[in-house]
C-alpha positions in Angstrom: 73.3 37.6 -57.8 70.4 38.9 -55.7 67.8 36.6 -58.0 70.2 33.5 -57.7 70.2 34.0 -53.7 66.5 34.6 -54.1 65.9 31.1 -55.9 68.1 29.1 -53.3 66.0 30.7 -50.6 63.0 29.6 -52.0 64.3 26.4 -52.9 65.8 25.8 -49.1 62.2 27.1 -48.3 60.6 24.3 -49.8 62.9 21.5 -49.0 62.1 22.1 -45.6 58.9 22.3 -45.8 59.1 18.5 -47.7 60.8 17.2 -45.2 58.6 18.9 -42.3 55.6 17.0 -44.5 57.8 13.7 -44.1 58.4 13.8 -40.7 54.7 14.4 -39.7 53.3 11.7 -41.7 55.9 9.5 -40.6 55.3 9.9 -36.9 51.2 9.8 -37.8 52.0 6.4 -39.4 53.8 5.0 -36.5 51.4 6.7 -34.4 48.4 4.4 -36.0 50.3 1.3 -35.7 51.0 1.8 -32.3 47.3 2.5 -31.2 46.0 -0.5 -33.3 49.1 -3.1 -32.8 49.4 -2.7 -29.0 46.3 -2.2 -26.6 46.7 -2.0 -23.1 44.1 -3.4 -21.0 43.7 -3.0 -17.4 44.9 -6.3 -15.3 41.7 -8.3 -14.0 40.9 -8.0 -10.2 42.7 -11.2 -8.6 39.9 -14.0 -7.9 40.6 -16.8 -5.8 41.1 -19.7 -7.3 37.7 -22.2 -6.2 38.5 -24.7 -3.3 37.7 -28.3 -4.2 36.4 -30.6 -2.4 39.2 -32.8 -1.3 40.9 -29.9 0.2 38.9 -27.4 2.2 40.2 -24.7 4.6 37.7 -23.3 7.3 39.6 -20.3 7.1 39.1 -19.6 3.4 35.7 -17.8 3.3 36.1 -17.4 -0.8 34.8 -21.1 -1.4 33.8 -24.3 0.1 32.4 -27.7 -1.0 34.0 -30.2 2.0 32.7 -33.7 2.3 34.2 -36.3 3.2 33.4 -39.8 5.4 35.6 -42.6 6.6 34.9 -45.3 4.0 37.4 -46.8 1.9 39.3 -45.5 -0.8 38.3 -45.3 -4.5 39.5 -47.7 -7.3 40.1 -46.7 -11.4 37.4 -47.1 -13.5 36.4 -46.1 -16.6 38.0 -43.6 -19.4 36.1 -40.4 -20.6 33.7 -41.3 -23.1 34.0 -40.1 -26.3 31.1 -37.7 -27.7 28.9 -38.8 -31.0 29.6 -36.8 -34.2 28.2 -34.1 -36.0 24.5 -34.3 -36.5 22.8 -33.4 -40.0 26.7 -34.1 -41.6 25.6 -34.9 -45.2 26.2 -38.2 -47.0 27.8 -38.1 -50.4 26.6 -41.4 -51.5 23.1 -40.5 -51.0 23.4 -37.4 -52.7 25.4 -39.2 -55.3 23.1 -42.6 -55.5 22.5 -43.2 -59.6 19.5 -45.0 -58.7 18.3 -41.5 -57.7 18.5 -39.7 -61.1 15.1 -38.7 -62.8 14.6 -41.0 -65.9 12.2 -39.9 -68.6 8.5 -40.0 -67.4 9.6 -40.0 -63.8 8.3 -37.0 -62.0 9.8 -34.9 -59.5 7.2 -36.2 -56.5 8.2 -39.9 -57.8 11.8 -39.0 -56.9 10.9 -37.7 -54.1 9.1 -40.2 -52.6 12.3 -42.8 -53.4 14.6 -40.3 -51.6 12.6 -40.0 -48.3 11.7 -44.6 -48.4 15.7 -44.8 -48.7 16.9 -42.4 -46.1 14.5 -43.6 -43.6 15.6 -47.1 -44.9 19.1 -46.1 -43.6 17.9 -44.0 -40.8 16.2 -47.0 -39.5 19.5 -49.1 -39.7 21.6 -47.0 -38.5 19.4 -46.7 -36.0 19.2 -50.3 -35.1 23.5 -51.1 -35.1 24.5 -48.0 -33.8 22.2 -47.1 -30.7 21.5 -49.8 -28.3 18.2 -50.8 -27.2 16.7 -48.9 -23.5 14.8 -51.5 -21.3 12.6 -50.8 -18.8 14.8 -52.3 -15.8 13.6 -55.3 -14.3 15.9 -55.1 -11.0 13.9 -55.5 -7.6 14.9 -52.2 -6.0 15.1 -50.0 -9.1 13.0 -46.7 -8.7 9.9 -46.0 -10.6 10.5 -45.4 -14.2 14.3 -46.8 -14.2 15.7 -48.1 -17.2 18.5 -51.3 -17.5 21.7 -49.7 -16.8 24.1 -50.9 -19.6 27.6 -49.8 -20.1 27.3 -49.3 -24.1 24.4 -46.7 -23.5 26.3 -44.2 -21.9 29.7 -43.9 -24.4 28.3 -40.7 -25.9 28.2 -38.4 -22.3 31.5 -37.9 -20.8 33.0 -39.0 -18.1 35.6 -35.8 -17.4 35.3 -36.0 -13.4 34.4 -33.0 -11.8 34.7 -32.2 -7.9 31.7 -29.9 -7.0 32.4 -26.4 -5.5 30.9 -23.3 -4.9 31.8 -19.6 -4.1 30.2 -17.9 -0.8 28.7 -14.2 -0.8 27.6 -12.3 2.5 24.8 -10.6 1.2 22.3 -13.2 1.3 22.1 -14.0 -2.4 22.7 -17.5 -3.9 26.6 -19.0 -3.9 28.3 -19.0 -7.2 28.0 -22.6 -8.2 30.6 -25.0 -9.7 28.2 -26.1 -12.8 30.6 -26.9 -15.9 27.4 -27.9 -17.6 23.9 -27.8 -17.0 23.4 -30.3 -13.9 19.7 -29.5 -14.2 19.4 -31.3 -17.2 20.1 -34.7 -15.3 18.0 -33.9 -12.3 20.8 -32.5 -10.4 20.5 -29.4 -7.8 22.7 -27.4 -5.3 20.1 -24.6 -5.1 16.1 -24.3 -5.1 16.0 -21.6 -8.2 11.8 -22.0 -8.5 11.7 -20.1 -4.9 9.9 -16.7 -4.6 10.9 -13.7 -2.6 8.2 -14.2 -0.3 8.8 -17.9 0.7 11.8 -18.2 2.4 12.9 -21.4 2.0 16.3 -23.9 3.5 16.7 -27.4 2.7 19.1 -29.4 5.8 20.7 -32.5 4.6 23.0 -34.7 6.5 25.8 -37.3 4.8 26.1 -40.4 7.3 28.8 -42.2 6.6 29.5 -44.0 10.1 28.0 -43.2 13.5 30.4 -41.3 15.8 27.3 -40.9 18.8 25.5 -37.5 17.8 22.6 -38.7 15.7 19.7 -38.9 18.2 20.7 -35.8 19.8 20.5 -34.4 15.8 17.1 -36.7 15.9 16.1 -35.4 19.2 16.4 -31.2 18.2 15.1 -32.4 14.8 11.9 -33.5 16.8 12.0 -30.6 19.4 12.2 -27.8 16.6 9.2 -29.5 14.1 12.2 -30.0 11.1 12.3 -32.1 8.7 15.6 -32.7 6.7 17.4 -35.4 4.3 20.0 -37.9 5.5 22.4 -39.4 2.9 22.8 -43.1 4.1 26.1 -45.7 3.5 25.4 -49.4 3.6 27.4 -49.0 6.4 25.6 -46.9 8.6 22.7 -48.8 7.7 23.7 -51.7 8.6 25.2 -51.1 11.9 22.5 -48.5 12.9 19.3 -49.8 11.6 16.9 -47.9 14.6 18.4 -44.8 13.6 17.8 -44.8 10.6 14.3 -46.5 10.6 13.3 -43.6 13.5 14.5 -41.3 10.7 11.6 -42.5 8.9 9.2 -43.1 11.5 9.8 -39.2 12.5 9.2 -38.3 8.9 12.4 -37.4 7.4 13.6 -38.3 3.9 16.7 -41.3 3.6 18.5 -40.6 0.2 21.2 -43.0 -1.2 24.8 -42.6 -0.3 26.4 -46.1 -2.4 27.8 -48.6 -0.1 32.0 -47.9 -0.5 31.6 -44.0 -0.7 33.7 -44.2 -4.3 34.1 -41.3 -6.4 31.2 -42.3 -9.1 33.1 -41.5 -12.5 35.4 -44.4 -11.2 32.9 -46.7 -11.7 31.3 -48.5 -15.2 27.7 -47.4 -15.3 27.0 -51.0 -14.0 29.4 -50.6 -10.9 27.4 -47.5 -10.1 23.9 -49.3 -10.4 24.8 -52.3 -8.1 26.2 -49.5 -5.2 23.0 -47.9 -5.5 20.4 -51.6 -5.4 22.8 -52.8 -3.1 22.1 -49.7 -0.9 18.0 -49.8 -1.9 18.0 -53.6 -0.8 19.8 -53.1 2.6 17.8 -49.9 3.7 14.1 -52.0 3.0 15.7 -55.2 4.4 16.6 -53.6 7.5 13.9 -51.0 7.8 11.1 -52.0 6.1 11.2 -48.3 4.1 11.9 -48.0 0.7 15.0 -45.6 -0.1 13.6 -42.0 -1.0 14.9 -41.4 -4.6 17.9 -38.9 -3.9 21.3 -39.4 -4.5 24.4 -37.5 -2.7 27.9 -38.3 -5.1 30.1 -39.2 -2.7 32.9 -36.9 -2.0 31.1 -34.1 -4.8 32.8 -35.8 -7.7 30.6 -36.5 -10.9 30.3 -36.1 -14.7 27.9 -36.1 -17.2 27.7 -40.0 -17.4 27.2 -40.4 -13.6 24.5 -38.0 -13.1 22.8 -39.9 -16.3 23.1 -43.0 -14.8 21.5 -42.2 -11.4 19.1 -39.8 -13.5 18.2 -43.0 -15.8 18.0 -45.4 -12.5 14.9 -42.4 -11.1 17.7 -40.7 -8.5 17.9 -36.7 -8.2 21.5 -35.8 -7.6 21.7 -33.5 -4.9 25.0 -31.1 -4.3 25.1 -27.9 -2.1 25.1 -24.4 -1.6 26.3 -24.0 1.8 29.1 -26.4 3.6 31.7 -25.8 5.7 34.5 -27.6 7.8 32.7 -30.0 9.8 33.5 -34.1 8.9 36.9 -33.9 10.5 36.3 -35.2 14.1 39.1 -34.2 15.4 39.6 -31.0 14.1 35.8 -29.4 14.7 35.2 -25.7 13.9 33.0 -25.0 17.2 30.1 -24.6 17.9 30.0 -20.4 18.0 31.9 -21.0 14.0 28.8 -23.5 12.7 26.1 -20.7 14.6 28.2 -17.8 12.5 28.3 -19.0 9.2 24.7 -19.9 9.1 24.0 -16.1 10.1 26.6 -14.8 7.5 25.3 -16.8 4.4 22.3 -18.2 4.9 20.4 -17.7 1.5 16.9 -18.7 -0.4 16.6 -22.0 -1.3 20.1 -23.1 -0.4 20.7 -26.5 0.2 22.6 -27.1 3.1 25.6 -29.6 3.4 26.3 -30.6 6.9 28.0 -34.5 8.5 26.2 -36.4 11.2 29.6 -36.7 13.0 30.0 -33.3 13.8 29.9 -32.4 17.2 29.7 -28.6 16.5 26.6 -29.0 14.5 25.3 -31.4 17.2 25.7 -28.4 19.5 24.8 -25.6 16.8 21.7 -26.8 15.4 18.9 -25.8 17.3 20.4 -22.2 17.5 20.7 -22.4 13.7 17.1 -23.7 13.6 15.7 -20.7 15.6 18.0 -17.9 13.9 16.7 -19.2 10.5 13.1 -18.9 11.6 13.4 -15.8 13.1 14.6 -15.0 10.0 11.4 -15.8 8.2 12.4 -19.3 6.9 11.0 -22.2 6.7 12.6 -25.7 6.5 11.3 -27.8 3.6 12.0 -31.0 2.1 13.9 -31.9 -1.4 10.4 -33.2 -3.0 9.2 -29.7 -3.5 12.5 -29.7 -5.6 10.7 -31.1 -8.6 7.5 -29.7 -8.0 
């Protein structure tokens, strides 16, 4: 009897200890799954979503990229292009060409040689139907170096619209930019990123749309201060300020190319694009006697890759920003004091300032700016030394 209570006590013994042996692995095993099914990660640090440029808020000190000018609205234009395909896809039938099979006596180089005649045979033709010939252009007021604008050469870069932006920082360094792809690869800037430490450097550009009575007191601080600076030009404006915009020159400042209906450029065909830009070249000589300097401002930020290859192709520099504010609303101006503060607050090397013409705060502001800046240690230089 003692034995047989013995043996069950053993036997209870072990059972538990089988089922203790269960359990554990069991909750190791759920254990695992847990820590390699489900990861917690810590929530990202709210960002601000970036302003655009149709809608800006002086009150938003996160981002900016304002610019607007009273010129009619835009029209529809084009579709996104579509992109070419995959380069160095093999051909089957080439690999596959009967022709191409070693016969007896035929060496290796012999084949060889066939293989690289035929595929630069068919390189060559494809060549010839599928890419369309680049002309040097032959229009009166193209830049030096501009090819023939023609629709069919641009189907391979897309025409996605963007709207430029940029994200502000108060510690002197450059803005976060809105580049979606490489703008520097069409000649396109919003910042001078060559600059050195020790060269201090701002670039002032005005958009004038229309005249609203402050350019020559701009002209006259302009001339008082020893600045030179770049103003972005309408037909418009042009036309119904021609001494302006011939002192502009006379005082030795640079006139860039602001189209003639301030439309948002990946509305227009290639062509469309081209004839805003002559039709702005012709006026400015016409009623000047200056040539248009080769700069282009997109009107209203908005661009895409085909845009900035056009006015690339047609010898323009696009040029965006990496300061702007709330200026080019007349009736809503930010002050004087406001314009004076944000230049203090983030002022940086080699920005490239966006400001309006129509602006009465930065009529009042800009020799204050001027002086801060040089006190500062900068200087204020002009967008050739962009592509030097």
């Amino acid at each position: 009897m003692k034995k047989q209570w013995i043996a069950e006590a053993i036997y209870f013994i072990v059972a538990l200890a089988f089922v203790g042996i269960c359990i554990s692995t069991g909750k190791e095993q759920e254990k695992e799954v847990f820590g390699t099914s489900v990861t917690v990660t810590p929530a990202p640090e709210a960002i601000d979503a970036p302003e655009m440029t149709k809608n800006p808020d002086k009150k938003d000190e996160a981002t900016a990229a304002p610019v607007k000018d009273t010129i009619p609205g835009s029209e529809t234009g084009d579709k996104p292009g579509t992109t070419s395909g995959t380069i160095g896809e093999r051909n089957p039938e080439t690999m596959q060409n009967p022709e191409l099979t070693m016969t007896p006596g035929e060496s290796s180089e012999e084949n060889s040689d066939k293989l690289i005649e035929e595929n630069q045979s068919a390189t060559q033709t494809s060549s010839e139907t599928a890419t369309p010939v680049i002309e040097p252009s032959d229009h009166p007021n193209s830049m030096p170096g501009a090819i023939k604008i023609v629709n069919a050469n641009y189907e391979e870069y897309s025409n996605d619209k963007k709207a430029w932006w940029f994200r502000r920082n108060k510690d002197h360094k450059p803005s976060g930019s809105g580049e979606e792809f490489p703008i520097n690869e069409y000649s396109a800037y919003y910042l001078d990123k060559n600059v050195q430490d020790e060269d201090k450097v701002i670039y002032l550009t005005f958009d004038c749309g229309y005249e609203n009575g402050f350019t020559p007191s701009i002209l006259d601080t302009l001339a008082e201060k020893d600045v030179k600076v770049m103003f972005f030009v309408t037909k418009d404006f042009i036309v119904k300020n021609p001494a302006y915009v011939k002192r502009m020159k006379d005082e030795g400042h640079l006139v860039g190319n602001h189209t003639v209906r301030h439309l948002s450029s990946p509305d227009l065909t290639p062509e469309e694009l081209e004839a805003e830009l002559h039709e702005v070249a012709r006026v400015m000589e016409e009623q000047t006697g200056y040539p248009i300097d080769p700069f282009f401002r997109p009107p209203m930020g908005e661009y895409s890759e085909r845009t900035l290859k056009v006015t690339q192709d047609m010898g323009y520099a696009s040029i965006f920003w990496s300061i702007a504010y709330y200026d080019y609303d007349v009736n809503d101006q930010p002050g004087k004091a406001y314009v004076v503060d944000h230049f203090n607050t983030y002022h940086h090397n080699g920005t490239i300032v966006l400001m309006h013409n129509v602006s009465e705060s930065n009529t009042q502001a800009l020799g204050d700016v001027i002086d801060n800046l040089k006190a500062e240690g900068y200087r204020f230089a002009e967008l050739t030394e962009l592509s030097k």
